[in-house]
N, C-alpha and C positions, 0 to 999 in steps of 0.2 A: 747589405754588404756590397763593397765598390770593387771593381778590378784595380783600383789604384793601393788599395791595400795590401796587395799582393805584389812581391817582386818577379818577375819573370827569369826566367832559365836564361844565362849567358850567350846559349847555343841558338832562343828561340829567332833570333833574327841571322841568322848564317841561312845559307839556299839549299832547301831541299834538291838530295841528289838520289836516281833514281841507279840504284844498283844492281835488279837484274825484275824483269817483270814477266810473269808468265800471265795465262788467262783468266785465272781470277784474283792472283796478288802480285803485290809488288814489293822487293826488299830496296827499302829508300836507307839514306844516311842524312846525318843536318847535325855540324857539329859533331861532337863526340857520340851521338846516339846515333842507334841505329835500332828500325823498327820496320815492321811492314802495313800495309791498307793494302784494302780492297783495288783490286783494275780495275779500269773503265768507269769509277763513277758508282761501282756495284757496294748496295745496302745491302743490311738486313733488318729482319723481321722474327720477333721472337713472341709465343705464342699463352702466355697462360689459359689454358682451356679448364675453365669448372662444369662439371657435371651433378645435376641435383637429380634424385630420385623424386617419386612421387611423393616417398614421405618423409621428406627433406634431407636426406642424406648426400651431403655435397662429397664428388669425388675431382680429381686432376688428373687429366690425362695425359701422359707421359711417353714417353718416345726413346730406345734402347738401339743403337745399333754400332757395329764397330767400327771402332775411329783410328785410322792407321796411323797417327801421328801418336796416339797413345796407346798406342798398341794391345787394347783392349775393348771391351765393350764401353759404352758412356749413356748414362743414365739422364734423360733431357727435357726441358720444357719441348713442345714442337719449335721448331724456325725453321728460316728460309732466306735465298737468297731474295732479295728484290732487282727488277730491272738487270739479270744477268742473263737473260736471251735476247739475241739480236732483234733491236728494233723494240725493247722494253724500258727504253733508258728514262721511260715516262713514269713508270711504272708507279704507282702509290702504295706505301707499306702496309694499309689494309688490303688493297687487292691480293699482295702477295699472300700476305696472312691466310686469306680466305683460303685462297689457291694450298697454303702448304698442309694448313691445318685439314683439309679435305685428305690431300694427296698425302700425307702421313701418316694420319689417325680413322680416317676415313666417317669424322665426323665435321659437319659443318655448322656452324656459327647463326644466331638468331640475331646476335648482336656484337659487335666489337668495340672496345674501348682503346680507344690510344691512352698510353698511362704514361708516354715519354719518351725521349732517347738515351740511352744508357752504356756506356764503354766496360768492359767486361776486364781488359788487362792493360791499360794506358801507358804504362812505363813500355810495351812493347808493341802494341797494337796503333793502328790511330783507326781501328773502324767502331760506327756505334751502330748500335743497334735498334728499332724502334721496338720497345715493348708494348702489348697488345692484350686486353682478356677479355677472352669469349665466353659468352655464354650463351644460353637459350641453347644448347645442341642436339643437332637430331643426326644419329648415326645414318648416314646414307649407302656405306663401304666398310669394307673389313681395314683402309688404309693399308698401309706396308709401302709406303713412298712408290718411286720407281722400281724397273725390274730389276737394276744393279744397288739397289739400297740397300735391300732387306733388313727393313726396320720394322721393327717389335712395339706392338702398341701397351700400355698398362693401365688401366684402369684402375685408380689407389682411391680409396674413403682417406678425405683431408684426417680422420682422424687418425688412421692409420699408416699415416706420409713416414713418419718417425721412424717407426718399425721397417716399413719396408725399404728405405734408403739406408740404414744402418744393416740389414741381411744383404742386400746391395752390396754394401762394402766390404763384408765381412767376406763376399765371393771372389775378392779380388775385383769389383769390378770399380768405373772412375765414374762421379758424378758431376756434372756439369754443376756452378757457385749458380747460376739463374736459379735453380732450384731451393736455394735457401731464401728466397724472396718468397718461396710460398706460403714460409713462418711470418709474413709482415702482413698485418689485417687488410691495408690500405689496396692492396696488389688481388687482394681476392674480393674486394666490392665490399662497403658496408651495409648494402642489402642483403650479402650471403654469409655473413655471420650467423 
């Protein structure tokens, strides 16, 4: 499939205008749209982490903490920012990963797979994200992010994803859309089926 197949947006050639930028976003304009990205250049990193027992019971580790924009708790693959400390603007999506996936969950990775980059909400957003999944994990930490995070680790059996992100909802809480990637084979390794 060719980009010429495709007509582009009226708007996509007018000049982006940056309408008010704090330190980790920016509210731009171009055209009749208006959306925000990341400042400075700043990525992310989003984390599928599987965990298998000895006797092969694969589970996903999961990440809960409250998200003041939605004014509730949010139910999450790990992520993270990349290259958003001074003097990180080098920074590669797996290091972060490592970095977040430790500093959240407080397990670290034996191996990581880049599986792509992927936009989350494009009609508003322009930031992507690199998705990532680890495996080989060996708990090092209890995680819970930073001191001002307070984030909630979960340990869920894949077979039991179902169940507990519908008792999830049913609490009123919000689940992040990354999480329904965890229903696609492809995203969990065809060696951990």
């Amino acid at each position: 499939m060719s980009n010429s197949e495709f007509v582009r947006d009226a708007d996509a050639d007018k000049p982006e205008e940056t309408r008010w930028e704090g330190r980790f976003i920016t509210a731009k304009t171009r055209g009749r749209w208006e959306y925000v990205g990341r400042a400075r250049g700043i990525r992310a990193a989003a984390i599928i982490a599987i965990d298998e027992d000895a006797d092969g019971t694969r589970h996903v580790i999961l990440v809960s903490q409250y998200r003041v924009p939605l004014s509730r708790f949010c139910l999450e693959i790990p992520a993270g920012l990349v290259g958003d400390d001074d003097g990180g603007e080098g920074e590669h999506a797996s290091e972060a990963a490592a970095r977040e996936l430790e500093e959240e969950t407080g397990y670290r990775a034996g191996t990581l797979d880049v599986l792509g980059e992927f936009y989350s909400s494009p009609g508003m957003v322009s930031e992507c994200f690199t998705l990532l999944r680890a495996t080989n994990l060996t708990k090092v930490s209890d995680g819970g992010g930073l001191p001002d995070e307070n984030i909630n680790v979960h340990r869920i059996a894949l077979s039991d994803l179902s169940r507990f992100v519908a008792e999830w909802r049913k609490a009123g809480h919000a689940v992040d859309v990354r999480i329904a990637m965890l229903l696609t084979p492809e995203y969990l390794g065809e060696e951990l089926k």
